[in-house]
KEKE-3310 file (N, C-alpha, C; in steps of 0.2 Angstrom, whole numbers, plus 5000, padded with zeros to 4 digits):
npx = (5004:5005:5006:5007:4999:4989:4989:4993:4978:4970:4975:4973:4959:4958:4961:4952:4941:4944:4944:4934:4924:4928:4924:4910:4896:4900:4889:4884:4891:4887:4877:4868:4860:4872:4881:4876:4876:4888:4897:4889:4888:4904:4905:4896:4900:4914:4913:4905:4919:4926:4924:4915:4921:4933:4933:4932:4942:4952:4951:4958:4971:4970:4973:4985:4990:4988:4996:5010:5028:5038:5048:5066:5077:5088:5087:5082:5092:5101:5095:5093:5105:5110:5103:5109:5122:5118:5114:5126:5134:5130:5118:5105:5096:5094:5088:5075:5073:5071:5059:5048:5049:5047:5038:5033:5023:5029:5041:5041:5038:5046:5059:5053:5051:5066:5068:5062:5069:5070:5075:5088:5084:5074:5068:5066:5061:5047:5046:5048:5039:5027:5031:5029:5012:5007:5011:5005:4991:4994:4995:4983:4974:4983:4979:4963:4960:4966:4958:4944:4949:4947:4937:4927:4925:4921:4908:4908:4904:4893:4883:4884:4881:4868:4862:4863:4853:4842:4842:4841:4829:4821:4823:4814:4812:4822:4827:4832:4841:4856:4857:4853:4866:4875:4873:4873:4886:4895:4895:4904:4914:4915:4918:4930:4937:4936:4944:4957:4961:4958:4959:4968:4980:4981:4982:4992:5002:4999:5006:5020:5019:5020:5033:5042:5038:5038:5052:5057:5052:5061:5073:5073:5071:5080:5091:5087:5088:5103:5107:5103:5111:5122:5130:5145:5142:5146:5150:5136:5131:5138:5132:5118:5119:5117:5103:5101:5106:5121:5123:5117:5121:5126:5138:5137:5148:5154:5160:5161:5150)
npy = (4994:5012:5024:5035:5043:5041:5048:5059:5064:5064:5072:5084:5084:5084:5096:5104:5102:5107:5121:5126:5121:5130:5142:5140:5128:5112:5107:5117:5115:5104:5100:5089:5089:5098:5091:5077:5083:5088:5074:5064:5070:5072:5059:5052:5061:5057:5043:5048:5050:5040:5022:5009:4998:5005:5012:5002:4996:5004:5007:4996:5000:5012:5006:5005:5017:5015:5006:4999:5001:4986:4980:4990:4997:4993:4981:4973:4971:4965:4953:4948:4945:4936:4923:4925:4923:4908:4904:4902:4892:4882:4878:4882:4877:4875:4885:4884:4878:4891:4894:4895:4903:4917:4930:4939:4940:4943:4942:4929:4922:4927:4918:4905:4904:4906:4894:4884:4885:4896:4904:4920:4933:4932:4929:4942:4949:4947:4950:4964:4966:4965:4975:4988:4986:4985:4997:5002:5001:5008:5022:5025:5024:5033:5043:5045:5050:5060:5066:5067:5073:5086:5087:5088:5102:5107:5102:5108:5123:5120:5117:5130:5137:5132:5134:5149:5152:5147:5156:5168:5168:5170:5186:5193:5191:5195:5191:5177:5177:5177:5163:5154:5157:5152:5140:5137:5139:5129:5118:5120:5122:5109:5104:5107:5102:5087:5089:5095:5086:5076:5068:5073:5071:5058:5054:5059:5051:5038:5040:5041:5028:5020:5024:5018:5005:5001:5001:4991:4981:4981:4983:4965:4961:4961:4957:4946:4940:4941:4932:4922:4920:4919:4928:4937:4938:4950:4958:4959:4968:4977:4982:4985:4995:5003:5008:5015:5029:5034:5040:5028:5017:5000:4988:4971:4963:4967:4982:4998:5010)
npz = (5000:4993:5005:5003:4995:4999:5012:5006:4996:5011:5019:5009:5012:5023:5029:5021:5027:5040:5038:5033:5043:5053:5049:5047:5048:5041:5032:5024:5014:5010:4997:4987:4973:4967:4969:4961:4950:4945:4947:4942:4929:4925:4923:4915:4900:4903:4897:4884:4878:4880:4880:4891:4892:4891:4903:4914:4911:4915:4930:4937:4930:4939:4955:4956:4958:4971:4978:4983:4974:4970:4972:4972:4959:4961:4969:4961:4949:4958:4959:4947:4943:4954:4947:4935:4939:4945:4932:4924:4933:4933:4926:4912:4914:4929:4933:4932:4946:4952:4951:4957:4968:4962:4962:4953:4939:4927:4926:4932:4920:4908:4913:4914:4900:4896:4903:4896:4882:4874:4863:4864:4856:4853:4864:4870:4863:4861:4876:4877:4867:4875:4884:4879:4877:4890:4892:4884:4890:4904:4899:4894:4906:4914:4904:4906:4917:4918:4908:4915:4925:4917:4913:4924:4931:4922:4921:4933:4932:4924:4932:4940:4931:4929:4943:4942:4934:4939:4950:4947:4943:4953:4958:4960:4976:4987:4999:4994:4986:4991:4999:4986:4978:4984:4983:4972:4966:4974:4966:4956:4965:4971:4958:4955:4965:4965:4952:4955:4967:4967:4953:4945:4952:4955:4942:4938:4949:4944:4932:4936:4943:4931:4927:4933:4934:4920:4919:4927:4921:4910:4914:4917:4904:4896:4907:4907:4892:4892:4901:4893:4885:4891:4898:4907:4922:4928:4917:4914:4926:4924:4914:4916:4927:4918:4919:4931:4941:4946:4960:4967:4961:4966:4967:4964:4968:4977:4977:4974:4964)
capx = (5000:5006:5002:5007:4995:4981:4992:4991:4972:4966:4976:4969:4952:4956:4962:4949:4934:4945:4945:4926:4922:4932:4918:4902:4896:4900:4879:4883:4894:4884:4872:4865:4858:4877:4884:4874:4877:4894:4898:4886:4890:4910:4907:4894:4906:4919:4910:4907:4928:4929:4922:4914:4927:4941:4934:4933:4949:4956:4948:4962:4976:4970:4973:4991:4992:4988:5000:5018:5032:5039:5057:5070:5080:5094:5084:5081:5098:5104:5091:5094:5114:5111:5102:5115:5128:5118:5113:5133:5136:5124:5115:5100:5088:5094:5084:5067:5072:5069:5055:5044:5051:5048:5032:5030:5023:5034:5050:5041:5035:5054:5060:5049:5052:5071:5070:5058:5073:5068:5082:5089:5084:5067:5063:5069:5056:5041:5045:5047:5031:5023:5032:5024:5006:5007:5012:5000:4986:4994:4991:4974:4972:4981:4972:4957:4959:4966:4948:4939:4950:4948:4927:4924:4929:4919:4903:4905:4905:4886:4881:4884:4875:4863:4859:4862:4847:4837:4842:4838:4820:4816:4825:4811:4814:4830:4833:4832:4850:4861:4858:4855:4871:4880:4871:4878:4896:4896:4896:4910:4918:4913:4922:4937:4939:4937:4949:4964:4962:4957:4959:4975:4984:4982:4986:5001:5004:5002:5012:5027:5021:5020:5039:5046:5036:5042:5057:5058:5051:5067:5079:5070:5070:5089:5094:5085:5091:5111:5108:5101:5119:5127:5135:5147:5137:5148:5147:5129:5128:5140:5126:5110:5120:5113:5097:5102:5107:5127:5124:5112:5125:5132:5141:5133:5151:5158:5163:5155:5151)
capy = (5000:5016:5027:5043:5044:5041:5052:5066:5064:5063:5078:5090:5085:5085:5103:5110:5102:5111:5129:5125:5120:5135:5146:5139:5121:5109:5107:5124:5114:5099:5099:5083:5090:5101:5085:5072:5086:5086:5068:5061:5076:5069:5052:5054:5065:5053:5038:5048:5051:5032:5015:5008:4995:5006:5017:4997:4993:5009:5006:4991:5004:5015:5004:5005:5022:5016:5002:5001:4999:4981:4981:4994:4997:4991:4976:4969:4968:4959:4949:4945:4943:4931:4920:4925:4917:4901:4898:4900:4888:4875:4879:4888:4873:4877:4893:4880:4878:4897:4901:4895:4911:4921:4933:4946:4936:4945:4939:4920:4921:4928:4913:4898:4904:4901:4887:4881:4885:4901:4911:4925:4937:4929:4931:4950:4953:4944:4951:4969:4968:4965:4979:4991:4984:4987:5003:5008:5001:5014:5028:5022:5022:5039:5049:5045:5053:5068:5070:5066:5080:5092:5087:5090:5110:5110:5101:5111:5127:5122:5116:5136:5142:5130:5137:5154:5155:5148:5161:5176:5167:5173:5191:5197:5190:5197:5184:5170:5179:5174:5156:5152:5159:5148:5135:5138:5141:5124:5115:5124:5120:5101:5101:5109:5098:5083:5087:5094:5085:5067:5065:5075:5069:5051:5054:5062:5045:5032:5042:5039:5020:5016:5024:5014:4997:4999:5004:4987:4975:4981:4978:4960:4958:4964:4954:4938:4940:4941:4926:4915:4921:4915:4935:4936:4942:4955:4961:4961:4970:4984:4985:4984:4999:5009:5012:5017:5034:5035:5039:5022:5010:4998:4982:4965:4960:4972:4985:5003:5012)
capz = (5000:4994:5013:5003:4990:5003:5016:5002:4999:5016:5022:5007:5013:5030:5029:5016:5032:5045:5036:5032:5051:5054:5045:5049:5047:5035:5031:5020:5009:5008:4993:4984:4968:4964:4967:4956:4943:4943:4948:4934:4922:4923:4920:4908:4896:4903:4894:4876:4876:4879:4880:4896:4893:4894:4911:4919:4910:4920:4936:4937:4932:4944:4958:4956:4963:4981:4979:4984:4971:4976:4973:4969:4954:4963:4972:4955:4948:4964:4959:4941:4944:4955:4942:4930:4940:4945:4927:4922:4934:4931:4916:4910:4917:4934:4934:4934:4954:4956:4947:4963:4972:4959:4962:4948:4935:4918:4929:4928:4911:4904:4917:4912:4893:4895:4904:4890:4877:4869:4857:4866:4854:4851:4872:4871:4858:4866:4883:4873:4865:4880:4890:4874:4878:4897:4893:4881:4894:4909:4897:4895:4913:4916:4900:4907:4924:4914:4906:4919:4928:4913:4912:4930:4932:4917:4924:4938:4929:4920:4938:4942:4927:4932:4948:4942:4929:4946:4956:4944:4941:4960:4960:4965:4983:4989:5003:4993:4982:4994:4998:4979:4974:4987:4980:4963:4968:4976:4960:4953:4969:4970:4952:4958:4971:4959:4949:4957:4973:4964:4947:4940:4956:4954:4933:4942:4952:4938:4926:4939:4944:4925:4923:4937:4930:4914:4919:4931:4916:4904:4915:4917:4897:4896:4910:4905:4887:4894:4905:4890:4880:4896:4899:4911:4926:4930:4913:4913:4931:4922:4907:4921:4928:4914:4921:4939:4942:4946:4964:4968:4961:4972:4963:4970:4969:4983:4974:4973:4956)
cpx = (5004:5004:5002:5002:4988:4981:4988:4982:4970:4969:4975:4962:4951:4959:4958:4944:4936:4944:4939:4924:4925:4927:4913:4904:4897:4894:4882:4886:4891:4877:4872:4864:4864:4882:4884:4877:4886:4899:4895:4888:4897:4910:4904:4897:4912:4917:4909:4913:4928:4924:4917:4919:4936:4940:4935:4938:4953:4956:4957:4968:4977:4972:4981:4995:4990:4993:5006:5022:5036:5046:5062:5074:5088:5096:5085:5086:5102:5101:5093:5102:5114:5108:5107:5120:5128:5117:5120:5134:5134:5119:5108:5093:5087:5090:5078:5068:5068:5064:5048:5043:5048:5040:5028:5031:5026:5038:5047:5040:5044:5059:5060:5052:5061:5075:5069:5064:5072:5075:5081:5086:5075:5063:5062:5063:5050:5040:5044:5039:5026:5023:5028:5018:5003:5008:5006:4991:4988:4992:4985:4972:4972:4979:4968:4955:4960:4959:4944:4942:4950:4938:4926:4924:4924:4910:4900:4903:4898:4882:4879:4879:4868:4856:4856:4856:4842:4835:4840:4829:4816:4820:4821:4808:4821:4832:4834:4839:4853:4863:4858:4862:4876:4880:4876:4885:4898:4897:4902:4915:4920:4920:4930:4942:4942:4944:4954:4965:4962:4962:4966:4980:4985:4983:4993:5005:5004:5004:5018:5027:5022:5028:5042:5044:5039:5049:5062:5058:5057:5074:5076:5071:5077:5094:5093:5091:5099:5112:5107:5107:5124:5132:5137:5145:5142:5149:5140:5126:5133:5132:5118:5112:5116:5106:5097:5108:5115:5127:5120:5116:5129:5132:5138:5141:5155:5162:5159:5156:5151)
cpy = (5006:5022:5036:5046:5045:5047:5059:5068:5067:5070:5085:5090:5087:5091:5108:5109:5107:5117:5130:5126:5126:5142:5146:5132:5119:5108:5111:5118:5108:5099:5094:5083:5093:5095:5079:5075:5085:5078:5064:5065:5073:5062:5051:5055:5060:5047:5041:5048:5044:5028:5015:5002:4997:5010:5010:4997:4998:5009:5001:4996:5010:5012:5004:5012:5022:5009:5002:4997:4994:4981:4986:4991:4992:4983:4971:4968:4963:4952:4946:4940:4936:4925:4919:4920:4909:4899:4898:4894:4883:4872:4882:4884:4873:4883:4890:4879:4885:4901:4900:4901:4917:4925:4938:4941:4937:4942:4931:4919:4920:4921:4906:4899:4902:4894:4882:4883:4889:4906:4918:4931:4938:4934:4939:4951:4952:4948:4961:4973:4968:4971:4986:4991:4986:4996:5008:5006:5006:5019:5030:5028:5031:5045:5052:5048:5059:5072:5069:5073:5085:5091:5091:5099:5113:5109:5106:5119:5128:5121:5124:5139:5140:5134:5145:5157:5154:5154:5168:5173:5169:5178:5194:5197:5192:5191:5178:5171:5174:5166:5153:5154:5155:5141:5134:5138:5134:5117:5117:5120:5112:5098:5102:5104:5090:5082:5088:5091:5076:5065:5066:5073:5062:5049:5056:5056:5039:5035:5040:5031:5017:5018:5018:5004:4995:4998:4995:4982:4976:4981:4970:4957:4958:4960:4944:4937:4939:4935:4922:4915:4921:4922:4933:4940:4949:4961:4966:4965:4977:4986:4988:4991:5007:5013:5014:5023:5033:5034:5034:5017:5006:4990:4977:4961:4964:4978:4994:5007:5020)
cpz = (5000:4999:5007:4999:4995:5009:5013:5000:5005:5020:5019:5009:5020:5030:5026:5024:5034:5041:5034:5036:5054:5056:5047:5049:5041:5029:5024:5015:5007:5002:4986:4976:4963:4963:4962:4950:4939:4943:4941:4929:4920:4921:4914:4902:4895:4896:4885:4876:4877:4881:4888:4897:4895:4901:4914:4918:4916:4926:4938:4936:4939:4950:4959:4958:4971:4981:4978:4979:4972:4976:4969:4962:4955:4966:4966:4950:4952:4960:4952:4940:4949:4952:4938:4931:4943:4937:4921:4925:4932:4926:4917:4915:4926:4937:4936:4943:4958:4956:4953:4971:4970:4959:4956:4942:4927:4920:4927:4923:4908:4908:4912:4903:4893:4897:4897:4881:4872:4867:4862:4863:4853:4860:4872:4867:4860:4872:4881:4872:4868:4884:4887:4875:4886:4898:4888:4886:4901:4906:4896:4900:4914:4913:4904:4914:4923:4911:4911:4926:4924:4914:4919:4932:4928:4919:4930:4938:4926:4926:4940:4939:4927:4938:4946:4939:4936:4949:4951:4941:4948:4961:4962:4974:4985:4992:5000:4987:4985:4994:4990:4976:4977:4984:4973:4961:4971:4972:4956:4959:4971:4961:4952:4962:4968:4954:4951:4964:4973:4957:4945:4944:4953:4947:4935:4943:4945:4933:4928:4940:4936:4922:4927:4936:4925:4915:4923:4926:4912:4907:4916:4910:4897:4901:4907:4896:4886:4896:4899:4884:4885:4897:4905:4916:4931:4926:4912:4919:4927:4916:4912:4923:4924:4916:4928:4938:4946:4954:4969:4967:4964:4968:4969:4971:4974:4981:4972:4966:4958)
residu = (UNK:UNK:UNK:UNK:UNK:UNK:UNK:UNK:UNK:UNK:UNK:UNK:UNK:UNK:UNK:UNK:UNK:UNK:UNK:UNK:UNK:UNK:UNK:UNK:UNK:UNK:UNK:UNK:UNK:UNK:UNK:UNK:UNK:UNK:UNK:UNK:UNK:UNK:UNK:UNK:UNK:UNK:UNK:UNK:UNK:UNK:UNK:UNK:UNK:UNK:UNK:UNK:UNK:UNK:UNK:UNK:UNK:UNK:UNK:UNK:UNK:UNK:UNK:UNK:UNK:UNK:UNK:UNK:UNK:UNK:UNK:UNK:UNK:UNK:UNK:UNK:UNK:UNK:UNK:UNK:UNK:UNK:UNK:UNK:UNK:UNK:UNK:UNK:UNK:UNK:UNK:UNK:UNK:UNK:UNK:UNK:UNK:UNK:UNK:UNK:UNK:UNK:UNK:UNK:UNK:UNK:UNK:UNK:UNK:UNK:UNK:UNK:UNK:UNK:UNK:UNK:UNK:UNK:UNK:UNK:UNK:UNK:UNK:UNK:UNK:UNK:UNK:UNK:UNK:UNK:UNK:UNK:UNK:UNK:UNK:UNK:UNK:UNK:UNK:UNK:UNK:UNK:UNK:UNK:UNK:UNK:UNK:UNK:UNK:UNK:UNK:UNK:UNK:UNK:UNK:UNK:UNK:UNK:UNK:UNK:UNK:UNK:UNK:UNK:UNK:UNK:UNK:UNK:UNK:UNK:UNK:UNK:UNK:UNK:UNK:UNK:UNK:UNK:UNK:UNK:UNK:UNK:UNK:UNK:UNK:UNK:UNK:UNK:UNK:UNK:UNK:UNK:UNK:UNK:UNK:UNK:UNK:UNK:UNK:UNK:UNK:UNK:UNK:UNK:UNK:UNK:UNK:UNK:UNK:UNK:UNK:UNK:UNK:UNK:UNK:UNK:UNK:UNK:UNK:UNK:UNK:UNK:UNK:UNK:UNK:UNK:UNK:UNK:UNK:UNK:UNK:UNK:UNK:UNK:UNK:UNK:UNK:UNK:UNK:UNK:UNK:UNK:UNK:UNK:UNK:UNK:UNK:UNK:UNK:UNK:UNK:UNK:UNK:UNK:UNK:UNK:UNK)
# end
């Protein structure tokens, strides 16, 4: 479980109540009809710009912004390297022992494949075209919270105008301005809220989990591919070094970069 995602959340909401409960009661800010407007108006809108197949598909990427990245850049070299240098030793069918360890189902897949005697060039391209696939289902995911935080601002905007033609059909009651116009303004803010406090945040978040995924799967492809051309894993931890930033690299043979 990613805490900060829900951290960050929870403490812009618990900071707009407090500055609310501040002022008056919350009550003011609660209204039902500003809300249907814009909640349904967003997804509405959402649904003609895409499918109801891609908003569920997205549902499932979204989920990856409250869960924690599992192993570091650094973790997952260790990790390959030590493969590398059992399947020199022992050979490549030696790796079938490890693959009951292995949790992240692209590592078993790229695993099982060359156990199963798959051309190093061959796996590379497979696991590739996958990492391509994955990546074009994140974007999906974090589009779709870009519009759904572009809609909403905009829903909340007609919720306003909404109100506002109301409230000028009874101008000839003064007291009933003010409250109407809170009304009206609540929609606006409901959309506000929606989008820089939900949507465009959490687009924010699976843009970063989908660089760190991909970024985990291509060393995963790039290591498997060395191991199955028998590199010498000291080699291959120099080459894996490319994707880790200069002051992060620590040699798995005792040595710092």
């Amino acid at each position: 479980m990613d805490f900060s995602t829900i951290a960050g959340i929870a403490a812009a909401f618990i900071l707009m109540i407090l500055a609310i409960s501040s002022g008056g009661g919350l009550g003011l800010f609660i209204d039902p009809p500003s809300a249907m407007i814009v909640l349904g108006g967003t997804i509405g809108t959402t649904l003609v710009h895409y499918t109801f197949k891609d908003l569920m598909g997205a549902v499932t990427v979204i989920k990856k912004a409250f869960s924690a990245h599992r192993l570091s850049s650094m973790e997952r070299i260790e990790q390959i390297i030590n493969y590398a240098g059992k399947a020199r030793k022992e050979g490549i069918l030696s790796l079938q022992a490890v693959t009951k360890d292995v949790n992240d189902p692209f590592f078993l897949k790229g695993l099982q494949m060359a156990v199963d005697g798959q051309e190093p060039e061959k796996l590379k391209e497979m696991l590739d075209r996958e990492i391509e696939y994955l990546e074009d289902r994140h974007d999906r995911g974090s589009d779709i919270m870009v519009a759904m935080g572009t809609y909403a601002p905009a829903m909340g905007m007609i919720g306003t105008l909404i109100g506002l033609v109301k409230m000028l059909q009874t101008m000839d009651d003064p007291s009933t301005i003010g409250p109407a116009m809170a009304i009206a303004l609540l929609t606006t803010f409901y959309g506000a809220v929606i989008a820089n406090v939900i949507c465009l945040p959490i687009s924010g978040k699976l843009k970063n989990r989908s660089y760190n995924e991909i970024l985990d799967k291509t060393l995963i492809a790039e290591g498997m591919r060395s191991i199955l051309e028998g590199e010498n894993p000291r080699i291959l931890e120099h080459r894996l070094h490319a994707f880790v930033a200069p002051k992060e690299r620590q040699s798995h043979f005792g040595k710092k970069k």
